[in-house]
N, C-alpha and C positions, 0 to 999 in steps of 0.2 A: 504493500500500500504506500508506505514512505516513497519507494523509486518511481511508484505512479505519480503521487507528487509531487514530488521534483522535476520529475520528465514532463508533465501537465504544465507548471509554472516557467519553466524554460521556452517549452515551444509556444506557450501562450504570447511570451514577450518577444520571440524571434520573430511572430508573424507580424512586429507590429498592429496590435491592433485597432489602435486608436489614430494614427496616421492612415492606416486603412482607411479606417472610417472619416476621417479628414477632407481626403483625395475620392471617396465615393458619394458623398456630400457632393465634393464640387463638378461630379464630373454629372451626376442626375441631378442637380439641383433646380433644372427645369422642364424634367418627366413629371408622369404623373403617380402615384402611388402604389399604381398596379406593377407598373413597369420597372420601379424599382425595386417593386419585391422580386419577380421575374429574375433583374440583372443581378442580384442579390446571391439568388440560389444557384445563377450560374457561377458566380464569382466562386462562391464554396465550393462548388462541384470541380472547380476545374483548380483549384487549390489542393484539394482530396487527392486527386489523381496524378497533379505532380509531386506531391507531397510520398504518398505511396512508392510514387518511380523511384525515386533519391532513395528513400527508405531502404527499399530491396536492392538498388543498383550497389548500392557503397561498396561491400568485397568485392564483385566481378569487375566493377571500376580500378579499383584500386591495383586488384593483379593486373588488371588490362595493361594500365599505365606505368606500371613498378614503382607505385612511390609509399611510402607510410603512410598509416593512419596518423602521427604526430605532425610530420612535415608539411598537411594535410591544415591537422588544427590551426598549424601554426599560422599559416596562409588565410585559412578561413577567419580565427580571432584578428587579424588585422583587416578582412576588409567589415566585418562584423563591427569596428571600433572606428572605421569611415564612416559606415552609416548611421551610425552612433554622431556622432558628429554632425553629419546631415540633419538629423532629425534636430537637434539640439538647436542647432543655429536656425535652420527652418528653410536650408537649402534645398531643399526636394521639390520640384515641381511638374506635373502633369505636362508631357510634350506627344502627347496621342492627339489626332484630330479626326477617328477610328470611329465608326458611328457606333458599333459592337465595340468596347472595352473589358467586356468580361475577362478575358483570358491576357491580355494584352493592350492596357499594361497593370491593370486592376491585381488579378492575382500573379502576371509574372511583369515586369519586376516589383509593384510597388508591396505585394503581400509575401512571395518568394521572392526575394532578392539577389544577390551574388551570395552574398553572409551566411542568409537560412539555409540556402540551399546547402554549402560546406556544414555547417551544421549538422544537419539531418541527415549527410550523408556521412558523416562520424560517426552519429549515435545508430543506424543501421551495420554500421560496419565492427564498433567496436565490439569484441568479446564477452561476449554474455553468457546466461544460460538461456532455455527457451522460456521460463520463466519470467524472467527479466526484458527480454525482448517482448514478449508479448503484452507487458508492463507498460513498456515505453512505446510499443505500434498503438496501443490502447488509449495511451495521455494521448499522442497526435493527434489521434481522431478525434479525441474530446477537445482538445483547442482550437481546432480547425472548425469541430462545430459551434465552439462559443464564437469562434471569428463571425461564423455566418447566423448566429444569433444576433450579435451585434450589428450586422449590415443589414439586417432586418427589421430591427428597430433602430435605423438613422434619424427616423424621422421624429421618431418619439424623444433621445438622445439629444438631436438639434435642438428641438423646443425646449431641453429641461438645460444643458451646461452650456447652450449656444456655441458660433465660432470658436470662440477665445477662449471658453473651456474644453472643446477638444485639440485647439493645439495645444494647450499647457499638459496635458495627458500626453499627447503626441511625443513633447521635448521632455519629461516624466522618462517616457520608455524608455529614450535616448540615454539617458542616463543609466538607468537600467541595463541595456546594449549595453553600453561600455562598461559597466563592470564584468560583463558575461564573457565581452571581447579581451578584456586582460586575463580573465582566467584561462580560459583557452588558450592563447598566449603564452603565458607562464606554464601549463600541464604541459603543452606540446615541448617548449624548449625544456623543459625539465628532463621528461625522458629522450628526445633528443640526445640530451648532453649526458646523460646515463646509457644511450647506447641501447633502448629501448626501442618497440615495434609498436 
């Protein structure tokens, strides 16, 4: 139960959710409510599924290409701590003019990013039991469906902490990110420099 929570709380903040929801505000901010339930369900569904790819690809990636799971982290914890960055300062912004955005750039890049995606292809990859894995496939899904909880009530969300309270949540994350992004950082160069896999 602990490793589901942890695993739940981790991916919940990787997918940023509340920049999510920021940048889906502004991209239906002139549909109409049906439509954005609609674009809503797709955004999760298509989140789920690449979310699931990375999950299972991480080992056959990893022999694909010969490189470590650490050297891996280490790469992913720094672009993880750009986007931290990003968020923080409030540099992110919507360059789709895509009449469909479900898939692009809604849930890839702005929900999967460079970051998440190393991410989740770590924690597929990393040494588990089936236990444990099934633990952490299990939070996924459950943050991915609060994601598509939450872009389902935008609109309720918008009325109650308006704009300026979902970026202050947004740059919140960011913070958040970057502490995730040094740790990863630090785990990778650690065993790294122990000579670890």
């Amino acid at each position: 139960m602990a490793r589901f929570v942890h695993a739940w709380i981790q991916f919940f903040v990787l997918l940023t959710p509340f920049f999510g929801l920021s940048m889906f505000v502004l991209y239906t901010a002139d549909q109409e409510a049906g439509r954005k339930q609609s674009l809503a369900a797709k955004v999760t569904l298509a989140v789920l599924v690449v979310c699931l790819l990375l999950f299972f690809l991480g080992n056959p990636l990893f022999e694909l290409i010969g490189i470590t799971i650490d050297s891996f982290r280490v790469g992913a914890g720094i672009l993880l701590f750009l986007s931290a960055v990003a968020l923080v300062r409030g540099n992110e912004r919507p360059n789709s003019d895509d009449e469909d955005v479900a898939v692009v750039p809604l849930a890839i890049p702005i929900l999967v990013g460079p970051a998440t995606t190393g991410a989740i292809l770590i924690s597929g990859a990393e040494p588990a039991t089936a236990s444990q894995q099934i633990a952490t496939l299990l939070a996924l899904v459950a943050a991915i469906a609060c994601i598509g909880a939450i872009l389902l009530a935008s609109d309720f969300i918008e009325r109650v902490i308006k704009a300026r309270g979902i970026a202050i949540l947004s740059k919140l994350t960011g913070l958040v990110l970057s502490a995730m992004a040094s740790q990863m950082v630090f785990d990778g160069a650690r065993h790294l420099l122990r000579g670890g896999k």
